[in-house]
C-alpha positions in Angstrom: 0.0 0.0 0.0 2.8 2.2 0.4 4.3 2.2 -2.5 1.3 2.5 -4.3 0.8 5.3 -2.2 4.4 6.7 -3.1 3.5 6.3 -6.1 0.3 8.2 -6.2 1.8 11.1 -4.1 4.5 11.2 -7.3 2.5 11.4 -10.2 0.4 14.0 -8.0 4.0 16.4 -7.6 4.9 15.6 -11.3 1.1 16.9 -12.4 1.6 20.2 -10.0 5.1 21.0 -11.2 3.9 20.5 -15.0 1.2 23.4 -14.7 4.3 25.5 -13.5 6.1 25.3 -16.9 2.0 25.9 -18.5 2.0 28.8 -16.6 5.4 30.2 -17.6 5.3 29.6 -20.8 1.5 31.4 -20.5 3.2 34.4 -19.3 4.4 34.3 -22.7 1.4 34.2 -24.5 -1.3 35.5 -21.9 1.0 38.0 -20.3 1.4 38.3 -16.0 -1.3 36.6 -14.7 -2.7 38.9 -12.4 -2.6 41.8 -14.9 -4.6 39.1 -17.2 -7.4 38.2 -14.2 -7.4 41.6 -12.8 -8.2 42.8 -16.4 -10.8 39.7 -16.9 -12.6 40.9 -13.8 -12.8 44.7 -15.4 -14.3 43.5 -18.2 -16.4 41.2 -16.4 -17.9 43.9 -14.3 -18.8 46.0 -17.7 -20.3 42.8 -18.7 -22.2 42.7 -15.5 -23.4 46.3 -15.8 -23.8 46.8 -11.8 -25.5 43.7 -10.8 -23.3 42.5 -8.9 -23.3 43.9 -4.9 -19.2 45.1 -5.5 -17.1 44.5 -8.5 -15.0 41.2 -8.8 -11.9 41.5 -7.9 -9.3 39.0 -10.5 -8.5 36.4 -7.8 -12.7 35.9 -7.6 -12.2 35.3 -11.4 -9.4 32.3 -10.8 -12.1 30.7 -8.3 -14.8 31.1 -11.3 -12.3 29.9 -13.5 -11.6 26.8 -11.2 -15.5 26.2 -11.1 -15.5 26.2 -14.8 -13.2 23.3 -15.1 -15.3 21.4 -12.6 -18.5 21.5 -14.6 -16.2 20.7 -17.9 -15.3 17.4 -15.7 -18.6 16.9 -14.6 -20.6 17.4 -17.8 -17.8 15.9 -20.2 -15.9 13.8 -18.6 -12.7 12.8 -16.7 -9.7 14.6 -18.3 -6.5 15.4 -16.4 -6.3 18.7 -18.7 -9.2 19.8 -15.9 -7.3 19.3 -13.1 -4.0 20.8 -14.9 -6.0 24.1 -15.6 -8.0 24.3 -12.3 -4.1 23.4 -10.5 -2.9 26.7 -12.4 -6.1 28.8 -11.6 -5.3 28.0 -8.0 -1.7 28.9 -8.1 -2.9 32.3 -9.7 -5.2 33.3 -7.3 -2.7 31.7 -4.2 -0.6 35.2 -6.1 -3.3 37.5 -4.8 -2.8 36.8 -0.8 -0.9 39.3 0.5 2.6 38.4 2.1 2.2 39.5 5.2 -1.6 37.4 6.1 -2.0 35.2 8.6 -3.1 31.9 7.3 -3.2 30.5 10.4 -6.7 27.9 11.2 -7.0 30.7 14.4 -6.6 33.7 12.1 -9.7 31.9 10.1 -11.3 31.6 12.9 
C-alpha cells in the first residue's frame, strides 16, 4: 500500500510541477497573470453592468475559472487537462494573498 501510495503522491508532484512550466510559458502568451485576471474581472464587471453587490476582484475570477473546469469534468468527462488548468487557476489566485496574512486555522477563525 505504500508504494502505491508513493507512487500516487509522485505522479500528484509531477502533475503540479507540470502546470508551473503551462504557466510560464502562459506568461508568454497570456502575459502576467494577475494583470490578465485583474483585467478579466474589469471586463467582467462591464459585462455585469452593476449587478453585482461590488465589483470582482481577478483572484474571484481564478475561483470562477476553477468552477468552470469542474463542470467541464462533470458534464464531459474525466480529463487530467481539468485538473491541470484548475491546478494553475489555483496557483494564480494563491498570487493575490498578500505576504504578510495570517493563514493560520486561528486567524480563520
Amino acid at each position: 500500500m505504500s508504494i502505491q501510495h508513493n507512487r500516487n503522491v509522485e505522479e500528484a508532484g509531477n502533475l503540479a510541477s507540470e502546470v508551473g512550466g503551462v504557466i510560464a510559458d502562459r506568461n508568454g502568451t497570456h502575459g502576467d497573470p494577475i494583470e490578465n485576471h485583474d483585467h478579466i474581472a474589469d471586463l467582467w464587471n462591464a459585462y455585469l453592468g452593476g449587478v453585482l453587490v461590488r465589483p470582482l476582484r481577478g483572484d474571484e475570477v481564478a475561483d470562477m475559472m476553477i468552477l468552470l473546469k469542474l463542470s467541464r469534468k462533470h458534464v464531459g468527462g474525466m480529463d487530467t487537462d481539468h485538473y491541470r488548468d484548475a491546478i494553475g487557476y489555483a496557483a494564480i489566485a494563491s498570487l493575490y494573498v498578500p505576504e504578510d496574512a495570517d493563514n493560520s486555522a486561528e486567524a480563520r477563525e
